[in-house]
N, C-alpha and C positions, 0 to 999 in steps of 0.2 A: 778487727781493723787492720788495712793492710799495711805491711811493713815501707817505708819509703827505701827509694833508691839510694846506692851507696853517696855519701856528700860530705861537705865540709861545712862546718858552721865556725865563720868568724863573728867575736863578741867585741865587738868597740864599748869600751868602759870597762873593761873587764876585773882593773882591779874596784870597783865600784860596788855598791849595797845592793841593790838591786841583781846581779851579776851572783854575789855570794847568797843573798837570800833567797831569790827565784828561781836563776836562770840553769844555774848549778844542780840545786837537786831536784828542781823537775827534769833536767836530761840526766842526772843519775835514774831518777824513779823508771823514766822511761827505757832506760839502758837495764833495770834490775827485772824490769818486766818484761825484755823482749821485745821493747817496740817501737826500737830504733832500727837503722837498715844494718845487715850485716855489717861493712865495715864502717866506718865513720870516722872523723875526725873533727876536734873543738879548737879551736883556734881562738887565744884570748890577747885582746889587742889595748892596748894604754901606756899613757906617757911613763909612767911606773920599771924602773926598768928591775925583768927579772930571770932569771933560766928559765926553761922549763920546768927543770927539778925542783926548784924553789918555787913555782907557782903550783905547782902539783903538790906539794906540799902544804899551803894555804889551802888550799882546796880541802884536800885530805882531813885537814884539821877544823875546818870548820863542817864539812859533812859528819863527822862524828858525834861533835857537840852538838847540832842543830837534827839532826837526821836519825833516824833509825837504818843504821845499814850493815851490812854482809859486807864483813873484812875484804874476803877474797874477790866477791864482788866488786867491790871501791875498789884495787888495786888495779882488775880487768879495766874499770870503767878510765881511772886516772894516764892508763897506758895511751889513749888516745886524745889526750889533752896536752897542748903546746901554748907558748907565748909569746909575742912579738911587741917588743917597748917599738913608739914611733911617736912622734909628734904628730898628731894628725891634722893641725893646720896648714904642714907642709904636704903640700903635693909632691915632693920625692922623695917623700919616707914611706909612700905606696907601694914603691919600686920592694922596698922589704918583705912585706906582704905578698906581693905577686910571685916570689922567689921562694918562699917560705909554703904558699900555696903547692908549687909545681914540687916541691921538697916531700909534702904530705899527700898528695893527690899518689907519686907513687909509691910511698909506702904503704898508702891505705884504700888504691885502687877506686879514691872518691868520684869517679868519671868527671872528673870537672865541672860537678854539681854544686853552687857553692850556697850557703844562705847567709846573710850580711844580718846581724842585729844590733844596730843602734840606740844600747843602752847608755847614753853621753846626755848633756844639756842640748836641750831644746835648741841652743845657737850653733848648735852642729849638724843640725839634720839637714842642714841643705850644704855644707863645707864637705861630708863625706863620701855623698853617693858625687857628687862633682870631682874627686879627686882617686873616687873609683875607677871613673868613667875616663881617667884621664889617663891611665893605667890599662883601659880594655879591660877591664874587670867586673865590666857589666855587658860582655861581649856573649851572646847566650848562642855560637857555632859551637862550640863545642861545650854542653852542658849546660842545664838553666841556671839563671842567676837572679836571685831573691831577695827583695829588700826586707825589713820588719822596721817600723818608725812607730815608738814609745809616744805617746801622750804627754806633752800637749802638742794635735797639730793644728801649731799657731798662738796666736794672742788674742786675735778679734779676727771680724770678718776679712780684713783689707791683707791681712799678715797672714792667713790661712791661706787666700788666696797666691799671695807673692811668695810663700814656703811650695805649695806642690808643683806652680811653676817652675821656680826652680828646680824640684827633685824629677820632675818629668821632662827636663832638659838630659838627663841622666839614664834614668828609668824610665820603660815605660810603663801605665798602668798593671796591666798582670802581674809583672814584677814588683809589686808595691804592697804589704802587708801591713797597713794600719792596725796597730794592736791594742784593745780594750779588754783588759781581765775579766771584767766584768763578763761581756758575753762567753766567756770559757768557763765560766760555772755552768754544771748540771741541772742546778736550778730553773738557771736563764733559757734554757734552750730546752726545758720540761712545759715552758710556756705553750710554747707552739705545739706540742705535741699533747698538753692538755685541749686546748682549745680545736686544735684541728682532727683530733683524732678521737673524741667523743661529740655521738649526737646531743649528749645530756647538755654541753655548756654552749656548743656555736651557736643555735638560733638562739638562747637569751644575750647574745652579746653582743650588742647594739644600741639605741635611745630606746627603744621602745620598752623594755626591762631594765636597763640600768639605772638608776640615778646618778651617782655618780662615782667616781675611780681615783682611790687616793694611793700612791707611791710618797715611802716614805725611805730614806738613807741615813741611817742615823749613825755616829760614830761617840762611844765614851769618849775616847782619847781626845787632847787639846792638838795645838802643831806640833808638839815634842821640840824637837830639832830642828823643823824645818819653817822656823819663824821665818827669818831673810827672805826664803821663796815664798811662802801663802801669804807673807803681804804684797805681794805683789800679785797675788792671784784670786787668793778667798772663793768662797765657796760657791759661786755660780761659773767661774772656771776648773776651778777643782774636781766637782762633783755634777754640777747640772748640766753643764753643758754637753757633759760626754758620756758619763755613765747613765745618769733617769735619764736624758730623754731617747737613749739607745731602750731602755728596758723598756720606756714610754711606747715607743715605735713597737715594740715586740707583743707588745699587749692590744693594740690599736691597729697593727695591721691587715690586709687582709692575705688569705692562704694562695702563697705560690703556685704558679701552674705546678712547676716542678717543684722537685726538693735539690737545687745545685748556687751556686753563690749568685750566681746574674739573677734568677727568678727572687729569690732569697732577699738579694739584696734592692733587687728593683722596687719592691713592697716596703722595705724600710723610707726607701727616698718617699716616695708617695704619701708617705703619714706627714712625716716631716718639713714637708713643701706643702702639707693642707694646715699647719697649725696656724691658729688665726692670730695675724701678726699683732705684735705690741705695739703702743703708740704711745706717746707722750700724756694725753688723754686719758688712754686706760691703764696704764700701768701704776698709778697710786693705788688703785684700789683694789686690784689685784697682783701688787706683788709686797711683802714686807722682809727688809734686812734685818737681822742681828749681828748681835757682837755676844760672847759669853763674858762676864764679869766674877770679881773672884769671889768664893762660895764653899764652905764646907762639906763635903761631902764622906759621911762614911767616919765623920769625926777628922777627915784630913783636910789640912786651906789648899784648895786648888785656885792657883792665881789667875787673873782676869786676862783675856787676850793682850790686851797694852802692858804687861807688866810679861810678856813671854821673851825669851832672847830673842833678837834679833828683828823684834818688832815695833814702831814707833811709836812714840808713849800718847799719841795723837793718832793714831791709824783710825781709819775710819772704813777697814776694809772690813767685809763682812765673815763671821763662822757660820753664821744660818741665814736660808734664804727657802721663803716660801712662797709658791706663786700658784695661780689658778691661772688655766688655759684652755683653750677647745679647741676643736678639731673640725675643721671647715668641710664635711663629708655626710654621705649619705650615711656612713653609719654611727655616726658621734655624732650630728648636728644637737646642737643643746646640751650634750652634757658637759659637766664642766671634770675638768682633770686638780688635783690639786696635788702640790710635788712639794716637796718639803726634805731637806739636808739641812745639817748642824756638824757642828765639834760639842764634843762636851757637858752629849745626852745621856738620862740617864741610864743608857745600855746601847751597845753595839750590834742594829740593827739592819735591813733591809727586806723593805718588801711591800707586797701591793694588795689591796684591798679592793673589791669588787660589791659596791652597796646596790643592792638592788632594790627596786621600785617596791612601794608597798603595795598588797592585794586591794583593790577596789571597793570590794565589799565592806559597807561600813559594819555591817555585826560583827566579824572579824578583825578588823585593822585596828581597831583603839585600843588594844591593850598587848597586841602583835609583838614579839621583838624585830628585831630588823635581818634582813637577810642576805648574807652576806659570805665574798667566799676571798680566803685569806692566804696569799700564795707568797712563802717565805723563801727568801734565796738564800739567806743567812742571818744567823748560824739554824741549829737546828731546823734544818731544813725541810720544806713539807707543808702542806696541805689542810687547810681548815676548812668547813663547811659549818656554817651557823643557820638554823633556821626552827619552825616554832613548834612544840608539839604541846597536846594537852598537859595545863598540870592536874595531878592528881585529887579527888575530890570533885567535889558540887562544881554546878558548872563547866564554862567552857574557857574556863582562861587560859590563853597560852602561855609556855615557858620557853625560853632560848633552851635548845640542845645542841651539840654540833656533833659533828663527824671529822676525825680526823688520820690524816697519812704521813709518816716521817720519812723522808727519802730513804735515810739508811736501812732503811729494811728491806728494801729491793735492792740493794747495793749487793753484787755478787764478785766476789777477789778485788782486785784494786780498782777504786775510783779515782777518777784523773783528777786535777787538781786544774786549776783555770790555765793556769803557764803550761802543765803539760798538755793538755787539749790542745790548746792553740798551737805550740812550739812544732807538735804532730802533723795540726792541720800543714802549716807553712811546708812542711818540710816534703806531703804530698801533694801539694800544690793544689790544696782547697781554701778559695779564700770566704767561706761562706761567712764565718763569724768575724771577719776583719772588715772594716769600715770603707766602704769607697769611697772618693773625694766628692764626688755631689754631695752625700748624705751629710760629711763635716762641713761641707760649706752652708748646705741647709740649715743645719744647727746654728753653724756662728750666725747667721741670716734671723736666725728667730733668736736669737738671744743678742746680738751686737742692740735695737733699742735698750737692753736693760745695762749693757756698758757704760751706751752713752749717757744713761743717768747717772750711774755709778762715780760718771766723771766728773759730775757738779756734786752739791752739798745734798744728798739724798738723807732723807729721816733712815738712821739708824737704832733700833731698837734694844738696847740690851735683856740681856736672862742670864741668870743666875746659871753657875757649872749646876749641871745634876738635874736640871731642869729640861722640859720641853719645849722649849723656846719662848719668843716673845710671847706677850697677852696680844698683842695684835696679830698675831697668828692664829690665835683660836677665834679674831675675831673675824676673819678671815673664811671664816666657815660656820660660825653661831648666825652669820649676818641671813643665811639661808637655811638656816634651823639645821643645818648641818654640824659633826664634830668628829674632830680628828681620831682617831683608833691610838692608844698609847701600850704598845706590846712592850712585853717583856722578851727578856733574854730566850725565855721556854717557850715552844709556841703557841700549845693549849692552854697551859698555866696563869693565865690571864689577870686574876680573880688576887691571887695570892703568890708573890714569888718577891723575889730579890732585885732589886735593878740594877 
């Protein structure tokens, strides 16, 4: 992978979580690996006021305890890390930054290449690149200049729209890096390279061999901490609207002329704009809310969503949400999709299942198992293949066997991590894996119906912590003799394991 050009990376939010968790030692890992540009510069920007010294210092100290790292390494790495306190609602505490920039640019010969990352609240992402801009700081004569905007972009259809508005009064498109972790897994982007790159899967992957295709996003963990914000959001904003139906798209699309972000990404809009809209009409019966209620698990009381800080003891926002959809297209007409996210499952999961059509033959098919191919993004990553051989003995009865692939085993020296792919891509100015604004507005577009229900008194189903969600969620799939795949943590281990 090639090295990017010498730059500066300014981090808004910098003394923030996100900042110290991700942002931090994926550009250490990338600095420890060599594959960042020779010189560089970080630039950490928030209301917080601190030296340098003193912010190199936190840094220092939490790369330690969090990180696996090389002393002398970290000290290299820290040398090119600075910090600028500002209020960022004022548009002349920019002037700081611009001054601070040309301070760093010659020390560290960044050619005036800057990258802007936007780890702040969501009411920031249109106050900052405006106050850039008002600065020439998003002036790209001398060197490019790159935005990155953190999820969520937006609130619903109407506010997605009036947010890139405004950031495109600023920036324009090229400059604009939409960032979804999600697509920076290895997993995620083994999709396309499964599918496109053997004869063995592309012609079954259509109606005519599929039955149907279930994506599942499953998280042990409840909100923790972030009660205040996921009542306000719950999990068809949290999780569906941006991460499944980005993987949705990747599974469903068809193969780019080329392999570059406009072919790339033109194919993702195209799935997205074919999914067949929700209506007031169909959406009782293909979609069901949860909420997780409080529940023993493991011999511990995990308390119920209404009883979490910062949540209302009446919330009626949802932790799981399961829906069936299709795909209005020559090559999905009829099969049905079914997506399913939770809090508070019995194991922290993602991934997609591939059921396929039973054989014809009735001498065969009655006692068949089903076939099926199992592609995990995390954890334990890799590859299942299910399908039926003789069992042993009288007769012709089949048995399920599978076939299976664990990524890490073609893993050669360091695997990138989702924040360092991406942080990479930006920084060579490939925006293949970051989201264009068609695609988010297409998404809020198929998902704003299920808002507007959200906004009246919608049937809320609860389930037990440790559980797989509602009973109306399995009925959701029993109703077409269909049923949900319930994996565990391992990915073959199926049969017998721990949840």
């Amino acid at each position: 992978m090639q090295k990017p050009e010498n730059n500066s990376i300014v981090i808004f939010g910098a003394s923030g979580d996100l900042t110290h968790r991700k942002l931090i030692p994926a550009l250490y890992q990338l600095f420890e690996n060599e594959q960042l540009s020779d010189d560089f510069a970080i630039l950490g920007v928030s209301r917080t006021e601190y030296s340098d010294t003193a912010f190199r210092d936190k840094l220092r100290q939490s790369l330690i305890e969090n990180e696996k790292v090389n002393e002398g390494i970290l000290e290299a790495f820290l040398q090119h890390i600075y910090y600028q306190a500002i209020d960022t609602q004022n548009v002349n505490d920019y002037a700081k930054i611009k001054n601070r920039l040309v301070e760093i640019n010659f020390r560290h010969n960044c050619q005036h290449n800057v990258l802007y990352y936007l780890s702040t609240p969501p009411s920031l992402y249109g106050v900052i690149p405006e106050c850039l801009a008002a600065h020439q700081l998003n002036d790209e004569s001398e060197g490019w200049k790159r935005l990155i905007v953190e999820k969520p972009f937006g609130y619903d259809l109407q506010s997605s729209i009036e947010l890139d508005d405004k950031i495109h009064q600023s920036f324009a498109e090229h400059q604009i890096y939409r960032i979804d972790h999600y697509l920076g897994k290895e997993t995620v982007q083994n999709l396309l390279v499964l599918r496109f790159s053997n004869g063995l899967f592309e012609p079954l992957w259509n109606r005519n061999y599929i039955d149907y295709v279930e994506i599942t996003g499953a998280e042990a963990l409840g909100v923790e901490e972030r009660g205040g914000y996921y009542d306000g959001s719950g999990a068809m904003r949290d999780m569906f609207q941006n991460h499944l139906l980005q993987v949705l798209a990747l599974v469903a699309m068809e193969s780019p002329a080329v392999i570059n972000a406009k072919s790339m990404r033109d194919e993702v809009v195209k799935v997205l704009q074919s999914l067949h809209p929700l209506t007031p009409e169909n959406l009782e019966e293909n979609l069901v809310l949860g909420q997780y209620t409080r529940s023993k698990v493991r011999g511990v009381e995990l308390p119920g969503y209404r009883e979490e800080k910062g949540v209302d003891p009446q919330s009626r926002t949802e932790t799981y949400v399961a829906l069936r959809l299709t795909i209005d297209n020559w090559r999905w007409s009829g099969v049905p999709f079914y997506v399913r996210s939770g809090k508070r499952m019995p194991t922290r999961v993602t991934e997609i299942v591939i059921h396929f059509k039973k054989t014809p033959h009735p001498v065969f098919n009655m006692n068949a198992p089903e076939n099926k191919l199992i592609i995990r993004i995390q954890p334990d990553e890799g590859i299942v293949m299910s399908f039926g051989l003789k069992q042993p003995g009288s007769g012709f009865k089949a048995k399920e066997v599978a076939m299976d692939f664990h990524y890490d085993s073609i893993a050669e020296g360091h695997l990138f991590s989702a924040y360092e792919r991406l942080l990479l891509d930006a920084l060579n100015g490939d925006a293949t894996l970051f989201t264009r604004s068609d695609a988010v507005q297409a998404a809020w577009k198929f998902v704003q119906p299920i808002l507007d229900y959200k906004a009246g008194t919608p049937k809320i189903h609860g389930y037990a912590c440790g559980t797989w969600g509602p009973e109306a969620a399995n009925k959701l799939m029993s109703n077409s003799q269909r049923e949900w795949r319930f994996p565990c943590k391992n990915l073959t281990d199926t049969n017998y394991c721990e949840l």
